[in-house]
Phi, psi and omega in degrees: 000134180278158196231154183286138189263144201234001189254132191230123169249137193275311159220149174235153183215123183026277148269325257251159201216151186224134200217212185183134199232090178302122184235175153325343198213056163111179177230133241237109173285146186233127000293150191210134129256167189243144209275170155233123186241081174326320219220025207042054180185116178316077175331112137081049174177161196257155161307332180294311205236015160278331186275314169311308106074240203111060186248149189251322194222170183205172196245127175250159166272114174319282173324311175273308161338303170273353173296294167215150348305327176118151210296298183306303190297321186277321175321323191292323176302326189111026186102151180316323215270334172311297183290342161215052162072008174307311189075298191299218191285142179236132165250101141307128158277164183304313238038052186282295187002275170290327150337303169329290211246008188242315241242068199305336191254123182215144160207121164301135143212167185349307200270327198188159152251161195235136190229178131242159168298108164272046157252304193223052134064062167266160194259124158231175229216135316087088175239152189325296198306315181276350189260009105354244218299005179246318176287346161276331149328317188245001153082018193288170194270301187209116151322160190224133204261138170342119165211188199258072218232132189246134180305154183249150335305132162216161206304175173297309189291336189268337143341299192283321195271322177259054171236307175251023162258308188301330171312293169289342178272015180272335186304310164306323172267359162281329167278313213285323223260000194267351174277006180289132179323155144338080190138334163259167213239160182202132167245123171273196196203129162273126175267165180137350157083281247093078159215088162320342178264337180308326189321279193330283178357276167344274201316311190322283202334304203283326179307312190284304164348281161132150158215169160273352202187148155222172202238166062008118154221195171064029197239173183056039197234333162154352164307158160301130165302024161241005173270319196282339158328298216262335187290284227299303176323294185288342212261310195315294183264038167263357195253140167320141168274000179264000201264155154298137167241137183233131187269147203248135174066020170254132354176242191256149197308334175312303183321285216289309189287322187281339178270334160302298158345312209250048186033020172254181188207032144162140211274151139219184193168133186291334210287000162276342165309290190304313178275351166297298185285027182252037211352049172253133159291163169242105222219157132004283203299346190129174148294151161210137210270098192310328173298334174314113177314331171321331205274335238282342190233030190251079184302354178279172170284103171001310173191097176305334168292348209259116221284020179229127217280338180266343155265034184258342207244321192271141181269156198275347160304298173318306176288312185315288163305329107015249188299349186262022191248329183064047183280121182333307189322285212332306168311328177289293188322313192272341167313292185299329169288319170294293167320340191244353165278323159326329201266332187294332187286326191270016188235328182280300131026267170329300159341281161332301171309283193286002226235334170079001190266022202284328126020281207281326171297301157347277120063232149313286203304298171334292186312322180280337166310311188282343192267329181068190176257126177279000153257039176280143188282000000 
């Protein structure tokens, strides 16, 4: 059955595509990325400047959201967006993921997955159907459908088999999703593993089902970026071309540009967050390490160029004693430089596109990465 489509593409360079994703709380521009605030909340950052940014949408978690607060309880709040003053577009992931990856005592089966809590180990019970009901519950913009996420390397056959237990738990969470108002989104997610042909399989399958958007999984997992490249190759245009297509847990921004390239149009990824409070920047230039003994007499700023004001004001001397200090700021600063250099990759990026120049914006963007700053001491 076909679902209304909420996705408008605006222009394309070669694959690579730039659109506008109408959601209940705004409008979310493509390629995007999305922060990730697991637990309704930004690491080592305010919601004021994940918008300041430019971030259009952000990522809630299921798995933690219904452990605590619990699903019921933010409904009771008025919804996520509500409960934690974000406002705009919310994406919920299923939280097959984290079962997956959290969770040592589990058991699949047809019907669900089985967990304990890795909070207080209490046994929950996880099905295409409920975990449907915890994302309406908690009011995200677009939903995410039950799967299966298999580590990568792994044999063909256990590949195969949770490649066609996500098919059917997509059909199931396509029914659980149909009492949803006008206007929110349900995405399914192609499986498969490094196996290409499984890839295809997925796509067909969730194609013949119908979503409003499909996803990419099982990718970022511990494979090599020229495996996960060749999935993306195989999987993307085999997926509507009128649909969002989303690469789910990407990344590194090198990830985000070469996968744009490969038609897709939109990410999350824990790593600007994650790698700030490690001190790394994400910068024009490449990453750079704060830890790093070099900064320790260095007055310059992370990019006298960079339109987002903490890496313009603050000396890399200054992050440096920060973070080798374990001072809360340092984490916060880099947090927040990191994020808003991804919304910048993503505005240029966008740019690019309609501009017919994303090639040449490539490029470029590769280069300076590779070239780094030649006057870092």
């Amino acid at each position: 059955m076909n679902l209304p489509n909420h996705f408008e593409l605006l222009a394309t360079d070669g694959a690579a595509r730039t659109g506008r994703l109408t959601t209940p709380h705004g409008v979310v521009r493509t390629p995007t990325f999305m922060p990730v605030g697991t637990a309704g909340a930004m690491k080592g950052m305010h919601w004021r400047e994940v918008r300041e940014a430019g971030a259009d949408i952000v990522l809630g978690n299921t798995y933690h959201l219904m452990l605590r607060p619990g699903a019921e309880r933010v409904a009771g709040l008025g919804g996520l967006q509500r409960f934690t003053g974000w406002g705009g577009p919310m994406l919920t992931d299923s939280g097959g993921f984290q079962v997956m990856s959290l969770s040592e005592l589990r058991k699949v089966t047809e019907k669900a997955v089985t967990f304990r809590s890795h909070i207080d180990g209490a046994k929950v019970e996880l099905s295409p159907e409920r975990s449907i009901e915890v994302q309406r519950l908690l009011g995200s913009d677009i939903a995410m459908q039950m799967d299966e996420c298999v580590r990568l390397p792994a044999e063909r056959a256990d590949i195969e088999r949770a490649m066609q237990l996500s098919l059917r738990w997509a059909e199931r969470s396509k029914r659980a999703f149909e009492a949803a108002p006008d206007g929110y989104m349900l995405f399914g997610i192609a499986q498969g593993g490094d196996v290409p042909a499984l890839r295809q399989v997925s796509a067909r399958g969730l194609t013949d089902i119908g979503f409003h958007g499909y996803a990419i999984g099982g990718l970022a997992v511990g494979e090599p970026q020229a495996v996960m490249l060749s999935m993306i190759e195989e999987t993307a245009p085999a997926l509507p071309a009128d649909r969002p297509r989303y690469l789910m847990g990407v990344g590194t921004p090198e990830d985000m540009l070469e996968a744009v390239a490969r038609g897709i149009d939109m990410f999350d990824c824990v790593m600007p967050t994650r790698n700030g409070r490690h001190g790394m920047a994400f910068t024009r230039f490449g990453q750079i390490n704060l830890r790093n003994a070099r900064h320790v007499d260095d007055p310059r700023p992370l990019d006298e160029e960079s339109p987002w004001p903490a890496a313009r004001s603050y000396s890399r001397a200054y992050l440096h004693h920060l973070v080798r200090s374990g001072e809360t700021l340092g984490a916060m600063l880099l947090s927040e430089i990191n994020v808003a250099y991804y919304q910048e990759l993503m505005q240029g990026i966008r740019g690019a596109i309609a501009n017919g120049t994303f090639e040449s914006f490539r490029n470029q963007t590769r280069a300076g990465w590779a070239r780094g700053d030649i006057t870092q001491r």
